[in-house]
N, C-alpha and C positions, 0 to 999 in steps of 0.2 A: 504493500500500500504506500503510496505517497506520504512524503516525512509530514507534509507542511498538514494534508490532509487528516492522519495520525493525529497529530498536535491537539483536534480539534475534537476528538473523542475524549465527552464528558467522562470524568473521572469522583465527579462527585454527585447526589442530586439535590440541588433544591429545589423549594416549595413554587409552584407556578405562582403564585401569588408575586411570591416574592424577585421572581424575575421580571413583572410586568411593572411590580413599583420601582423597582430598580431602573427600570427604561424612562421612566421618569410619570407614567401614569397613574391617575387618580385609584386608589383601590376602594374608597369607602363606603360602594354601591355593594362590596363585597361582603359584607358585616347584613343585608339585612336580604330578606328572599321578595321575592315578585309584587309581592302585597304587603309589603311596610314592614313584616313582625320581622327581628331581629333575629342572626343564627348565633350559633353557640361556638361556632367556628367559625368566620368569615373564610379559612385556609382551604376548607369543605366544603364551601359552596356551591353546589353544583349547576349552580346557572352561571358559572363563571369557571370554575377550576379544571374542564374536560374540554376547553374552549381552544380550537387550532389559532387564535387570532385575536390580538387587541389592536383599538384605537383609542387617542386620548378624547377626550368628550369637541376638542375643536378639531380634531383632524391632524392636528401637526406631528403626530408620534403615532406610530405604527409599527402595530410589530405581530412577528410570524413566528411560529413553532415548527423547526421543520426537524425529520430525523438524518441520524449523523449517518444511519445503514444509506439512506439515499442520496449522500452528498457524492458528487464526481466531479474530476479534474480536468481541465477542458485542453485543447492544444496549447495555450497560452502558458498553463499551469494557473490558473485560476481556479480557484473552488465555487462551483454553484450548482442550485437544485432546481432543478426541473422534472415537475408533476403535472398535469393537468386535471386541475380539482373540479372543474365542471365537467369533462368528462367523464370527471369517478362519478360524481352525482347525478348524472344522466344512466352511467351504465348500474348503481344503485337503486335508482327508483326501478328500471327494468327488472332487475332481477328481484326485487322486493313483489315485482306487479306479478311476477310470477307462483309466487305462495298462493295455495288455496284462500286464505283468510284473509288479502288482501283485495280480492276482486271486485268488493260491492264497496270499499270502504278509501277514503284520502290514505295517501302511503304518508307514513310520520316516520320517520327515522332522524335521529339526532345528529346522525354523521353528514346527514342531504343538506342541513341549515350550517351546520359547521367548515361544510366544505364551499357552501353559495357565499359563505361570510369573507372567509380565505380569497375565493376568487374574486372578491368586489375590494378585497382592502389591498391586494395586488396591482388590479387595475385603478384604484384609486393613487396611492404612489408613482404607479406610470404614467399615468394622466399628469399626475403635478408634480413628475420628476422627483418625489420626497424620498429621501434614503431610508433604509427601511434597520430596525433593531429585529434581531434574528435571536429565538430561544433555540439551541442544539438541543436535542432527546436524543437516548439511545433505548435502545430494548427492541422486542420482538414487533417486528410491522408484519401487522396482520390488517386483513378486511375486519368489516363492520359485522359479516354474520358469525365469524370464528371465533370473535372475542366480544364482551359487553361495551357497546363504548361508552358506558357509566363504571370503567375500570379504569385507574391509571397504572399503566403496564410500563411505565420508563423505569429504567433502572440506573439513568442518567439524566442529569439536566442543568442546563446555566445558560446565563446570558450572556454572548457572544460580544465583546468588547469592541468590536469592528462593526461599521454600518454594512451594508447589502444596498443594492439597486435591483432594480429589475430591471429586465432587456429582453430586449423582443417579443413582449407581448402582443398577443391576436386576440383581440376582441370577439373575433368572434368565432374562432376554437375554443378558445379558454388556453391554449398552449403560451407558455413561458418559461423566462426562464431567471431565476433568482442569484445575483453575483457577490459574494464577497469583497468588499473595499466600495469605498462612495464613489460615486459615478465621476469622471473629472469636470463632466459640466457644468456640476453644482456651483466650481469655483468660479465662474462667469457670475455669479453673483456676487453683487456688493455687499459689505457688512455695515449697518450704520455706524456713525462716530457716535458714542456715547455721551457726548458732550456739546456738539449741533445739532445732531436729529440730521447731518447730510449724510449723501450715499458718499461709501470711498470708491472710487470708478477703478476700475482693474488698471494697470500702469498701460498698458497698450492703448487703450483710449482718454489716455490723459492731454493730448498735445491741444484741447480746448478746456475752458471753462463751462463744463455743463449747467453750470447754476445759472450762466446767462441765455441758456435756450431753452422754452417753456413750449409747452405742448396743450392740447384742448386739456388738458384732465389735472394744470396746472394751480387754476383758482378752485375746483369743485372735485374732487377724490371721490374716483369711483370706487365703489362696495368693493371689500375687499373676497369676496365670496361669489362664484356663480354655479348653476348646474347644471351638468350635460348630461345627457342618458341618465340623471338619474341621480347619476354621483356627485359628492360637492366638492367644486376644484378650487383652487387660491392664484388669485390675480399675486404676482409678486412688482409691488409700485417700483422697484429699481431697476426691470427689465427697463424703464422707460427711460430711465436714466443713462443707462447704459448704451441704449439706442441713440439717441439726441448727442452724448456726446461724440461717438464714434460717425455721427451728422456731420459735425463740424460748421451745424447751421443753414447746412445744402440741404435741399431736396433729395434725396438718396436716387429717385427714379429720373427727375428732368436735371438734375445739376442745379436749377433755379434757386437764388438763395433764399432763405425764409425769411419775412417783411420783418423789418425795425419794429420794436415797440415803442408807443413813448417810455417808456423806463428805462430804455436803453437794452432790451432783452432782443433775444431774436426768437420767430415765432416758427413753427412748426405743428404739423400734427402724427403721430403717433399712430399706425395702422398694424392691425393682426394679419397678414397676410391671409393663411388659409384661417378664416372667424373664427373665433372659439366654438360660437354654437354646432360648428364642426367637427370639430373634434380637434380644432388648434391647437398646438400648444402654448401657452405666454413663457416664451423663451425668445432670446434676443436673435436665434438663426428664425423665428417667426414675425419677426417687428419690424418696419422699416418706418423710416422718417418720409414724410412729402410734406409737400405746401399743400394748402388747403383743397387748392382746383384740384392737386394730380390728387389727392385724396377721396375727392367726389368721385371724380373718373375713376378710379379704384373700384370704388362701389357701383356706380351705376349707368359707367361708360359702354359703349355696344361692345368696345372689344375687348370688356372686363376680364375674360377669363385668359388675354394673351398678356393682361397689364397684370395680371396671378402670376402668371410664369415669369415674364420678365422680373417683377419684382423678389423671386427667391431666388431667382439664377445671381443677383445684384446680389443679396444678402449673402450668398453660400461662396462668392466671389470676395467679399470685406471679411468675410470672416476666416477664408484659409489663408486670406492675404498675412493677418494679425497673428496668424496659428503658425507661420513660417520657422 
């Protein structure tokens, strides 16, 4: 076996509890059952302690339980896991529809909602790029009719001190695949100063002052929250930052510069290439800068979908330029 992979085979177990407060989420929902009365163990709760999957109550923490039998090394030497869990729960509900005593009756099985849960908090992280906190399990992987899955069968378990991404998800296979170390395009994002409330602009796009080029969403901040198919995804306001300055004030698609303000600012507007409501991503290889007009035309030009192409061929051109 792989040393680095090795390495990573839990050697002790703790309490799941106690690895999801570790990741940094609320547990106190843990302490009481469905209907308010309090448990005697919060660590036994079984609406929570058999669970393949947490998220923190806003979204921003997530994390998966996956086991160490199923982890593989990829060409790279990369550790990551790939399952598809709505497949399992497609080819589960079948083989449950096939029991006599299922025929007249909704198929309920615990492992169908655990694995729909998994596959939506996967595709939620992909969706908003969030790096993902990984619980290792070890012990015997079995199916759902072999073993009760009101058992906890690990005989190992901790929380993985290294972030995960996911890569290559298909929406609608349910196929992924889950990677060990944070993705590197996270670091395209700025961190704020703790002390102005400004973005710091990665050094590549520094050779402007972004504070003097404002964009439509500059006096009125859009919701930081919107939903696609379902899921709730996170606008990150310093993609736009990040855009504007690597602008340098131009129009990314005509070269035109963006109009003076009285303030002395230069103005711009800030476009999703392919819309969120599409399945966009708000990532700056998604964002480009225009003036106002080429931004109309964007949306609602007859040769909108050639000024789509043009406009990411532009971006995917600035950005390996910078990547050099």
């Amino acid at each position: 076996m792989d040393m680095k992979l090795e390495a990573l085979r839990p050697t002790r177990k703790l309490l799941i509890i106690d690895c999801v407060q570790q990741a940094g989420i609320d547990v106190t929902a843990w302490s009481f059952r469905s209907d308010g009365r309090p448990v005697a163990l919060p660590q036994s709760n079984g609406g929570y302690c058999y669970e393949w999957s947490f998220r923190s109550s806003n979204g921003s923490i997530l994390l998966l339980c996956v086991w160490f039998e199923e982890l593989q090394v990829d060409d790279h030497g990369r550790i990551f896991f790939s399952r598809n869990l709505k497949v399992y729960a497609e080819d589960l509900i079948r083989q449950l529809e096939k029991a006599p005593k299922n025929r007249n009756r909704t198929i309920k099985d615990p492992s169908i909602s655990r694995a729909g849960h998994f596959h939506s908090t996967v595709q939620l992280a992909h969706l908003n790029a969030i790096p993902v906190r990984v619980v290792i399990v070890s012990g015997p992987v079995g199916e759902s009719d072999e073993i009760d899955p009101g058992t906890d069968r690990a005989i190992g378990r901790y929380l993985d001190d290294e972030f995960w991404h996911v890569e290559g998800f298909n929406g609608d296979t349910g196929a992924f695949s889950l990677v060990r170390g944070d993705n590197s395009r996270q670091t395209l994002a700025p961190v704020m100063d703790p002390i102005d409330g400004m973005p710091h602009i990665p050094e590549k796009y520094e050779s402007v002052d972004a504070g003097k080029i404002v964009d439509q969403f500059h006096a009125e901040a859009r919701p930081s929250a919107y939903t696609y198919q379902g899921v709730q995804r996170y606008r990150d306001p310093n993609v736009r930052a990040i855009v504007l300055a690597r602008s340098k004030g131009i129009c990314e698609l005509t070269m035109a510069p963006g109009f003076r303000m009285a303030n002395g600012g230069t103005y711009l507007e800030t476009h999703h290439i392919i819309p969120l409501c599409e399945g966009g991503p708000d990532t700056v290889e998604n964002v480009i800068a225009l003036s106002a007009d080429a931004h109309r035309q964007a949306h609602y030009a007859l040769n909108r979908d050639e000024l789509r192409q043009r406009c990411l061929e532009i971006v995917r051109s600035y950005e390996s330029a910078v990547n050099v």
